[in-house]
N, C-alpha and C positions, 0 to 999 in steps of 0.2 A: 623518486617517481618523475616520469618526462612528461610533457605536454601531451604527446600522443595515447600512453597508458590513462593519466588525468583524465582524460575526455573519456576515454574510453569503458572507465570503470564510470563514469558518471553516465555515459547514455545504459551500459548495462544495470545499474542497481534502480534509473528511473522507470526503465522499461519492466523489470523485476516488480516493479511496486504498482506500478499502470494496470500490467496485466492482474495482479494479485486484490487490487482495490474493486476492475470489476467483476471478477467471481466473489469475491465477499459481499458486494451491493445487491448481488444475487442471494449470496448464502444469508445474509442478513432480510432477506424479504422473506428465505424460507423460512423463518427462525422465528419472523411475528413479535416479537416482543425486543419492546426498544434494550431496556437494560442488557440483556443475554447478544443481542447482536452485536452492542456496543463493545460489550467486553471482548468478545470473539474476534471483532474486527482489529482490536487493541493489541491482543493477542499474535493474532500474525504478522500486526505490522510489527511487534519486540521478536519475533521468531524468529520474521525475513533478514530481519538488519544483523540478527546475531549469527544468521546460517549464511549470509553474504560477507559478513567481516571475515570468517574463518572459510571459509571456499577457496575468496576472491583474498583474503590475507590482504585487507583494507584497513591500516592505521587511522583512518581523520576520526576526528570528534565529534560529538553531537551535531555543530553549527553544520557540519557538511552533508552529515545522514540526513539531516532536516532542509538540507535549502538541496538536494541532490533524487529528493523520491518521497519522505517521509509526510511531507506536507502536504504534497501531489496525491500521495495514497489518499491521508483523509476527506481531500475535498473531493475526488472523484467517488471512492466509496461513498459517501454521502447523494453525490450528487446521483447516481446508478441505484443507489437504492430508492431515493426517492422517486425516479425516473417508475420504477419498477415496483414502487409503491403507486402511484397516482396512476399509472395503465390498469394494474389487474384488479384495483380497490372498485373502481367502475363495473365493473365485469358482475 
C-alpha cells in the first residue's frame, strides 16, 4: 500500500464513520432508550468496519480501524445524540 492509497483509505473510512455516527445520534434519539440505542449504534459501527474491510479490501488491524474512524464514530455519536437529546427534551 503507497502513501497516496494510505491517506486515502483513511480520509474515506473516517468520513464513512462521521457521516454514519451522526445519523445514528439521530436514530439513537429516535429509539429513547439508552440500552437499545447503545447496542444499535454498536452495531453499525462492527457492520461499517466489516462492510469497509471487504469493499475497500483493507488489511490493517484493530489499532488502525480505531485510531482511523472508530473512535471518532463513538464520540460524535454520543456527542449528536446528546446535542439532540438536550434541544427536543425541552420542547
Amino acid at each position: 500500500m503507497n502513501i497516496k492509497s494510505y491517506f486515502e483509505f483513511e480520509v474515506r473510512t473516517t468520513t464513512v464513520y462521521a457521516v454514519l455516527a451522526v445519523a445514528m445520534g439521530y436514530v439513537s434519539f429516535v429509539i429513547n432508550h439508552t440500552a437499545y440505542a447503545t447496542v444499535a449504534a454498536l452495531f453499525v459501527l462492527v457492520a461499517a468496519t466489516v462492510l469497509m474491510r471487504f469493499a475497500w479490501k483493507i488489511k490493517e488491524g484493530a489499532k488502525w480501524w480505531l485510531g482511523n474512524g472508530a473512535i471518532a464514530y463513538l464520540v460524535l455519536w454520543m456527542i449528536i445524540w446528546t446535542v439532540f437529546y438536550n434541544t427536543y427534551a425541552v420542547i
